[in-house]
C-alpha positions as CSV (number, residue, x, y, z in Angstrom):
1,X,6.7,-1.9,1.3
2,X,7.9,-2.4,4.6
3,X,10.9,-0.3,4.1
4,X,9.0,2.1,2.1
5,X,6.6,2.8,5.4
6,X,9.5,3.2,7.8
7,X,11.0,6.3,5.5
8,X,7.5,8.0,6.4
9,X,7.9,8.4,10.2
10,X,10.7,11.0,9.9
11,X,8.4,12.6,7.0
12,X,8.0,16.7,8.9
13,X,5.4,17.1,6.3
14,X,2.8,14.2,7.9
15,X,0.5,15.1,10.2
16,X,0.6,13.0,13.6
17,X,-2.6,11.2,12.8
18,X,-0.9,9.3,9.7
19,X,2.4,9.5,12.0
20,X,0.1,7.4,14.3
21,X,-1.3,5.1,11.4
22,X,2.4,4.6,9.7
23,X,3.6,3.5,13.4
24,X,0.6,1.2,13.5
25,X,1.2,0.1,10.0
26,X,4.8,-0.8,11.0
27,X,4.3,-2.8,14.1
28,X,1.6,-5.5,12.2
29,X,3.0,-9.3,10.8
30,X,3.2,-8.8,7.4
31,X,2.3,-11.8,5.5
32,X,3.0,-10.6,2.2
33,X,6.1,-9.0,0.9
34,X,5.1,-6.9,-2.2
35,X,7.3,-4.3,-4.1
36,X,6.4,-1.8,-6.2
37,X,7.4,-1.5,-10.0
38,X,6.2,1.4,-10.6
39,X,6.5,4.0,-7.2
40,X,3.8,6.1,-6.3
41,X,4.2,8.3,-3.2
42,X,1.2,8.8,-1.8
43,X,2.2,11.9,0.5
44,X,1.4,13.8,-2.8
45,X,-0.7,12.4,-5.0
46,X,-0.4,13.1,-8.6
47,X,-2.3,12.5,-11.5
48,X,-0.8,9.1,-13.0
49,X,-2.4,7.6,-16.6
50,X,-3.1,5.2,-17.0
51,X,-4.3,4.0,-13.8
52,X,-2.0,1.1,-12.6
53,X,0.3,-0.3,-10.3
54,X,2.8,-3.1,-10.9
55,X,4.1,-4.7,-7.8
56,X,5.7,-8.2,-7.0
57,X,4.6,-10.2,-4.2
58,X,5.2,-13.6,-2.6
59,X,3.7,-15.0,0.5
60,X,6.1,-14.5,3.7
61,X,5.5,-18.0,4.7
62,X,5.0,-21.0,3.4
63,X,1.8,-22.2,1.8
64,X,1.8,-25.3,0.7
65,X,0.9,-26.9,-2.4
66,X,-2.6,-26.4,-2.7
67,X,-3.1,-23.9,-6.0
68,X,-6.5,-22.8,-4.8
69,X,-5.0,-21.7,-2.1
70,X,-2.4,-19.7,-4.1
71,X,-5.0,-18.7,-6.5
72,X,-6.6,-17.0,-3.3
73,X,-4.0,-15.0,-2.2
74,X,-3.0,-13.8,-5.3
75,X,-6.6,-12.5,-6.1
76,X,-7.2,-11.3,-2.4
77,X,-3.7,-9.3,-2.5
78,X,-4.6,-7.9,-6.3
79,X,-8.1,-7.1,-5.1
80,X,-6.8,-5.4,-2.0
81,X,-4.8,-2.8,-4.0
82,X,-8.0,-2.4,-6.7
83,X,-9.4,0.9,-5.2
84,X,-5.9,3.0,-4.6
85,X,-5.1,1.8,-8.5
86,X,-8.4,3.0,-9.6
87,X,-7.9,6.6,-7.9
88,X,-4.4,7.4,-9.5
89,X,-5.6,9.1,-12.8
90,X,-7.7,11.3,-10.5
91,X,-4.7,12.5,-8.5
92,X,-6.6,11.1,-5.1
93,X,-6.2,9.0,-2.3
94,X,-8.4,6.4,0.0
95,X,-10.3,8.7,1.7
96,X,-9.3,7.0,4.9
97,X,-5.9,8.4,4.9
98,X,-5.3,11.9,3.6
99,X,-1.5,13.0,4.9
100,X,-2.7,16.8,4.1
101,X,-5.2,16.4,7.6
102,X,-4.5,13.0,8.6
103,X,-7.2,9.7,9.0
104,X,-10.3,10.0,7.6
């Protein structure tokens, strides 16, 4: 994804408040590394059925051997990605980040 998010800075299309956002985006840790399946680009949104996104993930560092606590990050990185998966068949985006007018 990390990748994916650098190829957007160069994008002539965005406008300089996501520019902003994808800069911002870029210069966070990242403590998963997750890979899409299935791309969706979200500088335009299409209608995709059914709703869903396949993506791999792993944890950047180490975590131990606690399953709990693998159970946790699992569900809290599936859950994070719950509410951009349940707008694809509508063609829509989060409506904190719109690359048509920028943040939200």
């Amino acid at each position: 994804m990390e990748e994916r998010i650098k190829t957007y800075i160069d994008d002539p299309s965005l406008s300089e408040p996501v520019k902003a956002y994808v800069n911002a985006l870029i210069k966070e840790p990242v403590p998963i590394d997750m890979r899409q399946v299935d791309y969706f680009d979200w500088r335009t949104p299409q209608k995709v059925d059914p709703g869903r996104q396949r993506f791999w993930m792993r944890a950047v560092g180490a975590l131990g051997d606690d399953l709990r606590l693998h159970q946790c990050v699992a569900a809290y990185e599936s859950d994070h990605r719950l509410l951009a998966t349940s707008l694809l068949p509508h063609g829509e985006l989060p409506r904190n980040i719109n690359p048509r007018i920028g943040i939200m």
